[in-house]
C-alpha positions in Angstrom: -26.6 0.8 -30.5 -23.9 -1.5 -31.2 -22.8 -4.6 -33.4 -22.1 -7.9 -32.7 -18.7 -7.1 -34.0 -17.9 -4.4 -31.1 -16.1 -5.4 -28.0 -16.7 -3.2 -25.3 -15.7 -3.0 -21.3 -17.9 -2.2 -18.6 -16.6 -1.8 -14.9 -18.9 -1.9 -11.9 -18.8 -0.3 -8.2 -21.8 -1.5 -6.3 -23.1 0.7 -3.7 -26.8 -0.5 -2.3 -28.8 -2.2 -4.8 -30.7 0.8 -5.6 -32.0 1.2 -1.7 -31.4 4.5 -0.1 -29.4 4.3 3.4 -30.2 8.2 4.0 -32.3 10.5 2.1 -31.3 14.4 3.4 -33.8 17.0 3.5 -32.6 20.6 2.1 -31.5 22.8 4.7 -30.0 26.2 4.1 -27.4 25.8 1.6 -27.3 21.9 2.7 -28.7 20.2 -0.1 -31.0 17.8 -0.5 -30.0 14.0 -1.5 -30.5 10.6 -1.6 -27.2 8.3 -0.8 -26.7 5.2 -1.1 -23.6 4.1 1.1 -21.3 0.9 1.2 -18.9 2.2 3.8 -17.2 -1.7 3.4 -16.1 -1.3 -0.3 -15.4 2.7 0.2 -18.1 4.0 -2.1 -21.0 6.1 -2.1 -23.0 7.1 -4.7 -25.5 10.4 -3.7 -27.7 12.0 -6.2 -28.8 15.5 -5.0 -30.5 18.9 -5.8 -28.2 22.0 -5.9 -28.8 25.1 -3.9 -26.8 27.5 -5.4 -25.2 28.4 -2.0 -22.1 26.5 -0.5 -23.5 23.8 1.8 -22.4 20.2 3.0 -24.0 16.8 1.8 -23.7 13.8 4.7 -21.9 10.8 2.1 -22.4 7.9 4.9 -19.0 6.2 4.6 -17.5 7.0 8.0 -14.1 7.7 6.5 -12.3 10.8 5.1 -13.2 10.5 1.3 -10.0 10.2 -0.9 -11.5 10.7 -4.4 -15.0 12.4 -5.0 -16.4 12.3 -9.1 -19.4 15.2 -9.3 -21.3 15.6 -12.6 -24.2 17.8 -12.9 -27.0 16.0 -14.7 -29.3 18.5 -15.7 -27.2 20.2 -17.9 -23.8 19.7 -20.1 -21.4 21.4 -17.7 -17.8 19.1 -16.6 -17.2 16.5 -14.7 -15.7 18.2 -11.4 -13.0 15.6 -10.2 -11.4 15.8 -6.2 -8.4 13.8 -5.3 -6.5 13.8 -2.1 -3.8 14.2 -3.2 -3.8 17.0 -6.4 -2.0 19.3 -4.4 -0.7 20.1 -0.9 -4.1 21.9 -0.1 -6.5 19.9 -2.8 -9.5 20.7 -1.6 -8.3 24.2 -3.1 -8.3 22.7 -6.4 -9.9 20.4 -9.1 -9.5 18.6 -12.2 -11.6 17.8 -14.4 -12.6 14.3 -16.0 -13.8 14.7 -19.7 -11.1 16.9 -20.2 -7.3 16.5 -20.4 -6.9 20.1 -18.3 -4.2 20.6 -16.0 -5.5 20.7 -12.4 -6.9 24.7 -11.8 -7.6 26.4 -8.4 -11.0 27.5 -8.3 -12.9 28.3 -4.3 -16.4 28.0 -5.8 -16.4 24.1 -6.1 -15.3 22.7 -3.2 -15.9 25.8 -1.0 -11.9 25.8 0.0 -13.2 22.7 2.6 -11.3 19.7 2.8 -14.2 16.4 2.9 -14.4 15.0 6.8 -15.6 11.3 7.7 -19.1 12.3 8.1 -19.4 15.7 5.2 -18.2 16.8 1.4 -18.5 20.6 0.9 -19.7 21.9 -2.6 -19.3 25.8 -3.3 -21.8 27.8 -5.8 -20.1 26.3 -9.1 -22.4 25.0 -11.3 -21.0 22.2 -11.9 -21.4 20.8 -8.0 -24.3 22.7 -7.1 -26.7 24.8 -9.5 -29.3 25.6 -7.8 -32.4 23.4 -8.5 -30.3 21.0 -10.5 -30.1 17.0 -10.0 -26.1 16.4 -9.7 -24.5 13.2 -9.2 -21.8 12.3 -6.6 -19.7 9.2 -6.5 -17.8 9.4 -3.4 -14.7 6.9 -2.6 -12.9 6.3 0.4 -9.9 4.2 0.8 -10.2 0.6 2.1 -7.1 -1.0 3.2 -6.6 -4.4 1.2 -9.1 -3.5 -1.8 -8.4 0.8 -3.3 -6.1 3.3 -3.3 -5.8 6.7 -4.1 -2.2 8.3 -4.0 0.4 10.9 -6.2 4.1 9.8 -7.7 6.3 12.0 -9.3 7.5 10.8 -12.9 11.0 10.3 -13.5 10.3 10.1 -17.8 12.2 6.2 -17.4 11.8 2.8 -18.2 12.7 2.0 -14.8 9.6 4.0 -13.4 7.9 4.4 -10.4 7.0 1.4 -8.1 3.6 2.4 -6.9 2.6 0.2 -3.6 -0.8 -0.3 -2.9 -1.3 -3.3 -1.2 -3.0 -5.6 -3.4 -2.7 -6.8 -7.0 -4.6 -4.4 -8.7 -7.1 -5.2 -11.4 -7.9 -1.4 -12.6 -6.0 1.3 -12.6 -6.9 5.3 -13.7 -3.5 7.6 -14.1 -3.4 11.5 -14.4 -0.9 14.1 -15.1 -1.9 16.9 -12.8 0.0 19.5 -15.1 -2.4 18.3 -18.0 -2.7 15.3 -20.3 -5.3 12.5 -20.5 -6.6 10.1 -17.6 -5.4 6.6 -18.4 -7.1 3.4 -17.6 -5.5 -0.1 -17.7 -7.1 -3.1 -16.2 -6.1 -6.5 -15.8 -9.1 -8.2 -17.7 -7.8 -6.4 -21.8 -4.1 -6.8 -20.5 -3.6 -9.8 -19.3 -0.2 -10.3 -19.5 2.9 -7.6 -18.3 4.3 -5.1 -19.9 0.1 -4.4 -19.5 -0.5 -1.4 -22.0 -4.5 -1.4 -23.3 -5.1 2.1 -22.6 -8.6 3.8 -22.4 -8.8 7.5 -21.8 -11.6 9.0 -19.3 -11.8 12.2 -20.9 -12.2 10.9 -24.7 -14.5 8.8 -27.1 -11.4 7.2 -28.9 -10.6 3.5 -29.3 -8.8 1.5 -27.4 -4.6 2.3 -27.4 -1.4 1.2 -26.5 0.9 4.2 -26.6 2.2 5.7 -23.3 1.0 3.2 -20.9 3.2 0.5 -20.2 3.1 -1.0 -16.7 3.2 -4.0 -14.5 0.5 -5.2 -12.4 2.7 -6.7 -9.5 0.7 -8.9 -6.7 1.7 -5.9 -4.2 0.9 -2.4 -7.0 2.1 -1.1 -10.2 5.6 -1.1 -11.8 6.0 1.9 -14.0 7.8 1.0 -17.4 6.8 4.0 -19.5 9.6 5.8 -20.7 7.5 8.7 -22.3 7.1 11.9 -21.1 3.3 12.7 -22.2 1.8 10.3 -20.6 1.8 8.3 -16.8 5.9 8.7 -16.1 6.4 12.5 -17.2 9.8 13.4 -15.4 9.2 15.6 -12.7 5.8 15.8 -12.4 3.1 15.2 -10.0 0.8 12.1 -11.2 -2.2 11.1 -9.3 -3.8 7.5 -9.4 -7.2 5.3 -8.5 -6.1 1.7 -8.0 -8.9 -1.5 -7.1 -7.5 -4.9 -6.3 -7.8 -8.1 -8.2 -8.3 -10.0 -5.3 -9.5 -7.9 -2.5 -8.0 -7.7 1.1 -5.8 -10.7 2.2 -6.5 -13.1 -0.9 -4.0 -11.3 -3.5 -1.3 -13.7 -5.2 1.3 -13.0 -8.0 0.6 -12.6 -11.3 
């Protein structure tokens, strides 16, 4: 429960109103699942039952999926995050969203198997796929116009990255991949550039402004963190979720 005195921030990704577009029957090591599909706005959300045994689960999106978010909801184990591009062979590794971890290689959660446009692979980890366990997927895919998922390295400067996306973004998630929190910024609590209202996935702390100073440009993100523990850490590999403002064709300047 909370006051009337408590500001708080939801953010939304709408999949199918609660209607299944494919419910998969267990076979083998194939779990089974429930998805619910908006191939349009890149984003599937599938609850399934694990089966201890690496397997596939169909995600409906027709596109190769660039970010996949899998929490197991039966029992307290991590949020097992995938993104395109972690590393060089990222379907090799994971990171992990309630924690600040540096990405880890680990074969047992995505089974070594890089996601196709039809199929994700889950190994035996328990946090993908316990068997007999309800899990959670939410499955993205990049839409030109309206998300992105890529990597920058940090050059630990003011003058930081550019980071083209397409659109004028109005949310934004950062991560260090050698360790460190995962940063959001939207548009809506930072309204005006230098935008620096920080939220951290992977903590229950207030609201911040340290680390996090960028521009939200009407074509991506301007960098203008000079700090090296946080989204411009000289060097290293950073990876990023970015949805637009305005989607598709519609963007304008800020």
């Amino acid at each position: 429960d909370y006051s009337d005195s408590v500001n708080l921030v939801v953010w939304n990704w709408k999949a199918n109103g609660g209607t299944a577009t494919a419910t998969i029957s267990e076979s083998g090591n194939n779990p089974a699942a429930s998805v619910q599909a908006n191939p349009t706005a890149g984003f599937s959300l599938i609850t399934y039952t694990g089966t201890g045994g690496a397997g596939t689960i169909a995600h409906g999106l027709g596109a190769v999926p660039k970010m996949m978010i899998i929490k197991n909801r039966d029992v307290s184990d991590a949020w097992a995050v995938y993104h395109g591009e972690n590393t060089s062979a990222p379907e090799t590794d994971y990171l992990t969203l309630n924690e600040a971890y540096a990405t880890a290689d680990h074969n047992t959660v995505w089974n070594d198997t890089a996601p196709t446009s039809t199929v994700f692979s889950v190994g035996t980890a328990d946090s993908v796929n316990t068997n007999g366990e309800k899990i959670l997927a939410y499955i993205f895919s990049e839409v030109e116009g309206y998300s992105k998922f890529g990597s920058y390295t940090g050059n630990g400067n003011a003058d930081g990255t550019f980071i083209y996306t397409g659109f004028r973004p109005a949310w934004i998630m950062f991560k260090a991949t050698v360790g460190g929190d995962w940063f959001i910024i939207d548009a809506t609590r930072s309204p005006i550039n230098e935008a620096d209202d920080r939220l951290d996935a992977n903590e229950s702390n207030a609201e911040k402004t340290s680390n996090a100073d960028i521009d939200f440009l009407s074509n991506g993100v301007k960098i203008r963190e000079a700090s090296a523990n946080g989204i411009n850490q000289s060097t290293d590999l950073h990876i990023y979720m970015a949805f637009a403002e305005a989607p598709f064709k519609y963007a304008n300047a800020r």
